[in-house]
Structures are given as structure tokens and as C-alpha cells.
N, C-alpha and C positions, 0 to 999 in steps of 0.2 A: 655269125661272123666267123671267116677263116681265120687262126692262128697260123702264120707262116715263121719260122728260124730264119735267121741265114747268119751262117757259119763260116766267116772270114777273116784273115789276117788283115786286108787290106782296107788300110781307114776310110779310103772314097766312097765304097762298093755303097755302104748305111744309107751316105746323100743321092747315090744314085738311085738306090732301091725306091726310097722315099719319092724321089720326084717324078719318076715313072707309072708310080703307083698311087700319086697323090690323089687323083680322084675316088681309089679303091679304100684307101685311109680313110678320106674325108667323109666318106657314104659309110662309114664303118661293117664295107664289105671283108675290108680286110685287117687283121692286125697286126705287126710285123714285130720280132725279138731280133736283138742280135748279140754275136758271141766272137771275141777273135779265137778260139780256137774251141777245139773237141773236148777239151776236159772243164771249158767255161761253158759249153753249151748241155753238158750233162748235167754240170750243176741247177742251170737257168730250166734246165726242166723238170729234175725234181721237183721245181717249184710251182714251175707252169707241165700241168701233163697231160691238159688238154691241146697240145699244137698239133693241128694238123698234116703240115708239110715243113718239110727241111729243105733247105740250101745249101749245099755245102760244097765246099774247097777240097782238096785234097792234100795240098803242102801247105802243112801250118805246123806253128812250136809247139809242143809241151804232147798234144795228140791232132796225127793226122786228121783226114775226113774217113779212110776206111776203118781207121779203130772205130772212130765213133758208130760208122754204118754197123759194124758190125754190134757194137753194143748196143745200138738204138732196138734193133733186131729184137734182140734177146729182152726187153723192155716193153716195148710195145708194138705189138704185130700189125696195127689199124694205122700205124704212123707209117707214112710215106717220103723218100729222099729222091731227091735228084740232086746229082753230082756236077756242079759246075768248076770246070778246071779246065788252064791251057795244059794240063796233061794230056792231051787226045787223045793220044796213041791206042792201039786195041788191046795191047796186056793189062791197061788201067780201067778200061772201059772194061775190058771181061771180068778186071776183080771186082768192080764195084758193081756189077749184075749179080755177080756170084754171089754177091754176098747181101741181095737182095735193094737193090737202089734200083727206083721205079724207073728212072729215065738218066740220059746224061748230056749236059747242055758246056760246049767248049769257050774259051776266053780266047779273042777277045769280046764278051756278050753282046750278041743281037738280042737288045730287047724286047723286039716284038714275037719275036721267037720262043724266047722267054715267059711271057705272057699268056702265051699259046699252051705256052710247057707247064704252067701253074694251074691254069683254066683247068688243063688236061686233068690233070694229077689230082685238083681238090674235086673232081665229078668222080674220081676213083674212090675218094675218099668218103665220101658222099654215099652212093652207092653199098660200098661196103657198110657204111655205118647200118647204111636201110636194110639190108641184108639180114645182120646182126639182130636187129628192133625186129623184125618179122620173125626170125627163128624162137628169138624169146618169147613173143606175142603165140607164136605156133606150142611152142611147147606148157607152155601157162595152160592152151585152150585145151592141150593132150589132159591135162589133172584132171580137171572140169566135167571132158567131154565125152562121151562112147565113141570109136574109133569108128565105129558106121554109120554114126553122126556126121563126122569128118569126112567120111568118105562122102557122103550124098551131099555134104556141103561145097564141096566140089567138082560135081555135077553136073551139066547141063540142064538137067531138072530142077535144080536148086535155082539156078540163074534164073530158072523162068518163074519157080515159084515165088521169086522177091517183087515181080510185077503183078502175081495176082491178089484179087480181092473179090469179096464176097459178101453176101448179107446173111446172116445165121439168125437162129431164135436160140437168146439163151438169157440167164440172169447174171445182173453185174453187181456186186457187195463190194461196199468203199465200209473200212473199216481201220476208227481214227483211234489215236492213242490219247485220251482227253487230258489236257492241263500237263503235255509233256513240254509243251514249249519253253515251260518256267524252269524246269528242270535242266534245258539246253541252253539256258542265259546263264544258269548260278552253278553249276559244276562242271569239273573239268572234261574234257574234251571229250576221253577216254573214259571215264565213269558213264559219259552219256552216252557214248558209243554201245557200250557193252551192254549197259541197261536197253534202252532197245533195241539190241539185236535178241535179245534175250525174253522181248515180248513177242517180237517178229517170231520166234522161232516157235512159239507156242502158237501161235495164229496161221502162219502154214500148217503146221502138222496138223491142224482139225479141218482146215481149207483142203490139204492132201489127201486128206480121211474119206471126203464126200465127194473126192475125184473130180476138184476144183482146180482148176491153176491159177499162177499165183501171175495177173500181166503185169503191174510195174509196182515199185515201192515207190512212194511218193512223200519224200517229209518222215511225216512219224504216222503215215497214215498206209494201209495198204487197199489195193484197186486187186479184187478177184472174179474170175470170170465160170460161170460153168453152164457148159453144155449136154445134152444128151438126155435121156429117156428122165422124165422128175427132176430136171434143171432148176426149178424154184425148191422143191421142197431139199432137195439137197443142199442148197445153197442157206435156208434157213436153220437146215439141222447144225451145218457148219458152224454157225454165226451164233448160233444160241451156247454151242459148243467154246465157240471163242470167251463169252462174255463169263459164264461158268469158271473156264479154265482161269483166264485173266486176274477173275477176282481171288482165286486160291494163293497168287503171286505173295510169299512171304516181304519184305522190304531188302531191300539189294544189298543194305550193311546197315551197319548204326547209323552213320552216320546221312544215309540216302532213307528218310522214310516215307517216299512217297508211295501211294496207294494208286496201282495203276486200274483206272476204268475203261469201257471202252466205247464207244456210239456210232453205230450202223445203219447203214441205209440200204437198201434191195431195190433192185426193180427188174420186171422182168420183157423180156418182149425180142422186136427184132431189132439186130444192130448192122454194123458195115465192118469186116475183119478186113484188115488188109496192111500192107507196109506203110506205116507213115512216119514221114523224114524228110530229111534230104539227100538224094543220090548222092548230089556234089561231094558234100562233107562224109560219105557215105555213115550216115547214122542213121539208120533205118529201125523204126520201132513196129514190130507186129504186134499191134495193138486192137480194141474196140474203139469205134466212137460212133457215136449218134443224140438222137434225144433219148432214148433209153439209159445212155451212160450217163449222161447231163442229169439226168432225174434222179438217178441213186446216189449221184454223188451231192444234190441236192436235199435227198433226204436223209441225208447222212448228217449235213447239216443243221438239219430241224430234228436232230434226237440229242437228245441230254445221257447224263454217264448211265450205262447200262441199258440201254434200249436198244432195241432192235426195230427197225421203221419200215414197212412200207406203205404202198400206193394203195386205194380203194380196187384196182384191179388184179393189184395181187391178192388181196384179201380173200375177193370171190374164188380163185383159184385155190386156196388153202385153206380158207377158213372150216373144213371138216376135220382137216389134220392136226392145227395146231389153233390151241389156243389164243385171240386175241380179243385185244381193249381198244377200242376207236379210242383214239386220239380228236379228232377236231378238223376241224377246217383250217389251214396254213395257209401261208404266201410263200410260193418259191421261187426264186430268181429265173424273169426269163418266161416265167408264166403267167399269161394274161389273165386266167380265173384261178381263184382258189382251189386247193385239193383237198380230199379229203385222206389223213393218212392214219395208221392202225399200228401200236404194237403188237410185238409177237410176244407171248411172253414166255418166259422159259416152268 
């Protein structure tokens, strides 16, 4: 909703604003202040400083409309004036440009004109704001991001890469932070915040370790994906690395003694990489999915604290490297026969 001023001596101008604009009221496209002069309208925005657009007069008691132009100025640079006066004339018209008034609308007012001149003025307003929002969004991504990132981000290459997609062969590890959810009911906001960002950060760096990346957090559980030459056994060094490191975690303070454990699932095979989102909303997530991701994040959920889980076909593939215990035969959502699945153990 627009905040609009209007800055006038004359008592009528309020019921005419009003009746003109009553539909824009009533839709609460717009919301209207008003002030009889410059040193009531300075004060009405102290208070209000979010208003958009000004209206203003130029002969009024106590302070003109150019004083105020001019103070508004030095106040807030994103706010916009247009000066309405039967002052016409062009030395009035040039001081109220000069001294930065968006536009100048004469008495006695054509309201449709008017209208026009309001439309105009909040699409500047508008505008600018978005301007504003992307420079800060731009320089937030500067912190973040390598400048040759940016640049290819920018790119004609970049545009086309956000359409494509792919099938890869690689292993996906869902790995959950067990029985934090109680902990995110009973302590404060920021205790829980900090505490796991502070398991997160030990579960990337061993994830980083075996030249895994990290594709989405999810909850209090995190979704890793690795590619390339020993995609499985890497992905298992990682995760046995996690559960190791996890359990070393001292308790967060006295008063937090929770014992954080952890339960993983692996699974290895081919997936489908690609953008998925929506254009529209432009949220786009380069993600995995398939039944390979579906499976691990299944048997993430058939492992209890400290386990490491996978599938009977991952087993054949590792079982010379690393030591494992069959598990049993499970039910996993979504699968029509039972599995058979194996820890890893550390």
C-alpha cells in the first residue's frame, strides 16, 4: 500500500482528495496523511517515515512547500514531491525542480491529471525501491561469492546452464541429527539455532574432506551428494567420519546436555541432476532426485543413533574395504519387496 502526504492550507483539498480517490482508499491501494502546513507535515513524518509521495502547496503559514522540499531532501532521498500550486509561474516551477520536486501539478486541479501524476510518481518510487533491494541482494552475494562466479553468473552460458539436466552415477548420504527435534520445542530459539549450526559445521567439514558437496540442509538433517572416481567408498569414509566426530561433541553449556547422535543412510547408483523449481517464482534448486535419492533417504530412516545404513548392492561393492554387519530384511516406503540392508561399522 502507497502512503501519500498532502500538504495544505486549504480545508476542502482532504474531502476532495478522499472522494477522488475513494476507490484507491477502499482497496487499500492507497493511504492518504494530511498536514496544513510544512512544519506539521515534518512533524507527521517523524512519525510516519515510511510515505511514499508528497503533495504539497507552496503558500502556507508557519513553512512554505519549498522549505519543506527542501528539508524532505536532506531526510529522505527515496521520497518523492510533486508540487501542486496556483503559483505557476516558471521561477516557482524552476525553484521547486531545483531543489529536487519530481513533478509540478497547477491549481486549479485537474484531477485526472492528477491521477496520472500520482500513478507516475509511485512507479518511480517503486522502481527505485527495487533498485535499492537488488544492489543490497548484489552486494550480500559479493561476501559469499568469487567475482568469476558472478561473472559466469551472468553469462549466456549461465542462462542456458539453468535449463539443463542430466543423469550422473553417484552416492547420496542423508544424514539426521537424531532426537533434535525435542531440543527445538524446549529451548530458546537461538540456543537451537547455534547448537546446530554447530553440528552442521562438523558434518560438512568431513563431507568437504572426501570431496562431497553439501546439496540442501533440510531440518536438522543434511542431504550430501558425491561424485567421481570411488563415489561410494568416499562417501562412506565421510559418514563414518561424521558419526566418530559427532560423538566427541562436549554438551553446548550446563544448562543444554544433550548428547548429539547421528543416523545415516547411503545409497549409491544413477540419479537425474538438473534445476528443479519454479521459473515463475524463479526458485530454482540444483538438486538430485530419483529412486536412488528416495532410497537413501529411506534408509536413513531405518538406522537408529549411530549407524551407518546401506543397501545389499552397496555392500557387494564395498564389502572388501570396509567392515560390515547385515542388518536384516526391512520394509521401506514405497517398496514393494523387502530389502535387505547392512551396517557399516566404523
Amino acid at each position: 500500500m502507497a502512503r501519500i502526504m498532502v500538504v495544505d492550507d486549504e480545508a476542502d483539498l482532504e474531502m476532495l482528495i478522499k472522494q477522488r480517490f475513494r476507490q484507491k482508499i477502499r482497496e487499500r491501494e492507497y493511504e492518504f496523511l494530511f498536514a496544513e502546513n510544512g512544519r506539521i507535515a515534518l512533524e507527521k513524518l517523524s512519525e510516519n517515515p515510511n510515505v511514499d509521495l508528497i503533495l504539497s502547496d507552496i503558500n502556507m503559514p508557519e513553512m512554505d512547500g519549498l522549505t519543506l522540499l527542501s528539508k524532505i531532501n536532506e531526510q529522505n532521498a527515496l521520497m518523492r514531491t510533486v508540487i501542486i500550486s496556483a503559483y505557476g509561474d516558471m521561477p516557482n516551477i524552476r525553484a521547486a525542480m531545483n531543489l529536487g520536486a519530481f513533478d509540478f501539478v497547477t491549481k486549479p486541479i485537474d484531477f485526472g491529471d492528477l491521477e496520472v501524476t500520482v500513478e507516475k510518481t509511485l512507479k518511480d518510487v517503486n522502481q527505485m525501491k527495487e533498485t535499492l533491494e537488488a544492489v543490497r541482494q548484489n552486494n550480500i552475494l559479493k561476501m559469499y561469492v568469487d567475482q568469476n562466479v558472478l561473472n559466469f553468473m551472468s553469462s549466456k552460458e549461465f542462462e542456458q546452464s539453468l535449463s539443463s539436466n542430466e543423469t550422473i552415477e553417484g552416492t547420496v548420504a542423508f544424514i539426521d541429527i537424531c532426537g533434535f527435534t525435542s531440543i527445538s520445542e524446549n529451548e530458546k530459539p537461538d540456543n537451537v539455532v547455534k547448537l546446530l549450526n554447530s553440528y552442521f559445521e562438523i558434518i560438512v567439514k568431513q563431507i568437504i574432506n572426501q570431496k562431497g558437496h553439501i546439496d540442501k540442509f533440510i531440518g536438522d538433517a543434511v542431504m550430501a551428494v558425491f561424485t567421481g572416481e570411488y563415489h561410494l567408498d568416499r562417501a562412506v569414509d565421510a559418514c563414518l567420519a561424521v558419526v566418530s566426530e559427532i560423538e566427541k561433541c562436549p554438551p553446548f553449556s550446563e544448562n543444554i546436555t544433550f548428547t548429539p547422535h547421528v543416523a545415516i543412510g547411503i545409497n549409491s547408483g544413477e540419479m537425474v541432476s538438473g534445476n528443479i523449481g519454479s521459473t515463475s517464482l524463479r526458485r530454482l534448486d540444483y538438486t538430485v532426485i530419483g529412486d536412488t535419492v528416495n532410497t537413501a533417504q529411506r534408509l536413513q530412516a531405518a538406522a537408529k543413533e549411530g549407524q551407518v545404513i546401506i543397501s545389499e548392492s552397496s555392500y557387494e561393492k564395498i564389502k572388501e574395504s570396509f567392515n560390515c554387519r547385515k542388518v536384516g530384511e526391512v520394509s521401506l516406503k514405497n517398496k514393494s519387496q523387502r530389502v535387505v540392508i547392512y551396517e557399516v561399522l566404523n
